[in-house]
C-alpha positions in Angstrom: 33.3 10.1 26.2 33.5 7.0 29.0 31.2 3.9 28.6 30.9 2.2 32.3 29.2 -1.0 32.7 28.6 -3.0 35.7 27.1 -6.2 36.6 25.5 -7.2 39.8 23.7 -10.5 40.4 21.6 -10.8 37.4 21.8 -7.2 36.6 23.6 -5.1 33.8 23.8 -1.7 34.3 25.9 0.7 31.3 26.6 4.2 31.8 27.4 6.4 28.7 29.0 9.7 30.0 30.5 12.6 27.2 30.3 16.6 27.4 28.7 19.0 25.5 31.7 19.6 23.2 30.6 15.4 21.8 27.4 16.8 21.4 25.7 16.2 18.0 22.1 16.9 16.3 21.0 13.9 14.1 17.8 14.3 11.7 16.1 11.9 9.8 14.0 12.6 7.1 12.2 11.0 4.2 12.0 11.6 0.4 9.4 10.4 -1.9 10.4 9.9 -5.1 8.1 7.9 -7.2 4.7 6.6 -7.1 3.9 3.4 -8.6 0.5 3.2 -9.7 -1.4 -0.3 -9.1 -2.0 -2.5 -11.6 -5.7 -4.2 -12.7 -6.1 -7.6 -12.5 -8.9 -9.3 -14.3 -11.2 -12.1 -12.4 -14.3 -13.7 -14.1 -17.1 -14.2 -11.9 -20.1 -16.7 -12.7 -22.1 -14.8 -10.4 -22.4 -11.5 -12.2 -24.2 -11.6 -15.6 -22.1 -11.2 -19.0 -20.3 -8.1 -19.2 -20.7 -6.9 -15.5 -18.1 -5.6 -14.0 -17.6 -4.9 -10.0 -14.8 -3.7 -8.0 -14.0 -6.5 -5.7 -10.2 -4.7 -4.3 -9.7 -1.1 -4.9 -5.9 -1.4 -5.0 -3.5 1.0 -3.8 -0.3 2.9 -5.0 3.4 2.2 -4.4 6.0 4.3 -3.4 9.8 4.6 -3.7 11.3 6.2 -1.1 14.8 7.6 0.2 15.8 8.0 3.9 18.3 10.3 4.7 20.0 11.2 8.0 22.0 14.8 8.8 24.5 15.3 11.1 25.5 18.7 12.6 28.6 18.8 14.9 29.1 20.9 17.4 31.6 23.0 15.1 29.3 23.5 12.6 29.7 21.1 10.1 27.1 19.1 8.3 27.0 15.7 7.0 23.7 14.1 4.9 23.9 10.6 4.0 21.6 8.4 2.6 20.4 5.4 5.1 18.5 3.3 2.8 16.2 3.3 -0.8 13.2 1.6 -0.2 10.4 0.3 -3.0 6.9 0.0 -1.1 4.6 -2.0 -4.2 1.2 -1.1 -5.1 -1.8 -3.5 -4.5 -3.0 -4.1 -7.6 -7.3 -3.1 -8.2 -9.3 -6.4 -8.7 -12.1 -6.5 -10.9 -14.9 -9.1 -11.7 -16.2 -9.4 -14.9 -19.9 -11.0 -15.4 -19.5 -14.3 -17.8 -22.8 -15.7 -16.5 -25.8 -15.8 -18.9 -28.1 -17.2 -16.4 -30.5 -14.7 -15.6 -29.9 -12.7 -18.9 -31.2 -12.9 -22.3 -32.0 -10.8 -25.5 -35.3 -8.8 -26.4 -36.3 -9.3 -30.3 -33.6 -6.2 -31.2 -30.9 -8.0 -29.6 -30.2 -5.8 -26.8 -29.3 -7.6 -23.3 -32.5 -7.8 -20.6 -31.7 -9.0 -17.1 -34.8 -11.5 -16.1 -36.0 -11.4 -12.4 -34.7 -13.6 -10.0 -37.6 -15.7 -10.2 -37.1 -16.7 -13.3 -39.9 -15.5 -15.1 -39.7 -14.2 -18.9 -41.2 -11.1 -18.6 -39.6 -7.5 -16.2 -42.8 -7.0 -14.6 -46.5 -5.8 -16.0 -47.2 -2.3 -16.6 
């Protein structure tokens, strides 16, 4: 194998020169070898009314992962090593809980009734 390198003016110019014998077959490859799952983090939101829950960021998982790189010489022989062990976290999921009571109240049984937004007592007339 010959490196040649030359300058002219401003210029660098390198020249890499070997022979088939020098010539090798590199792969790179990935394993995956855990997923992390996200976690849930809890926000309280005075817009939504008591109890309401809404998904504000879905969240995503994690991943561990291994790279690895094999080498096969000319002659036959193989060589795996391992170029690096990386840890990708998960985005946790977001939620909103309601802890609002404006806009909600209780009917005589003491289950919860949302009121129209115009703030009248009563759902509508049948």
């Amino acid at each position: 194998m010959a490196i040649i390198s030359q300058i002219k003016g401003s210029r660098l110019t390198i020249a890499i020169y070997g022979s088939p014998s020098d010539k090798k077959i590199v792969k790179i490859y990935t394993s995956q070898s855990k997923v992390i799952p996200p976690g849930v983090q809890v926000v309280e939101d005075s817009s939504l009314p008591v109890g309401a829950r809404k998904v504000v960021e879905k969240g995503s998982n994690g991943v561990s992962v291994t790279v690895y790189r094999t080498i096969t010489f000319p002659n036959g022989k193989t060589v795996t090593e391992v170029v690096s062990r990386d840890r990708y976290l998960p985005q946790d999921m977001v939620v909103a809980v309601g802890v609002s009571r404006r806009g909600v109240g209780q009917d005589k049984e003491g289950s919860v009734v949302v009121r129209p937004a115009d703030g009248s007592s009563q759902l509508g007339s049948e």
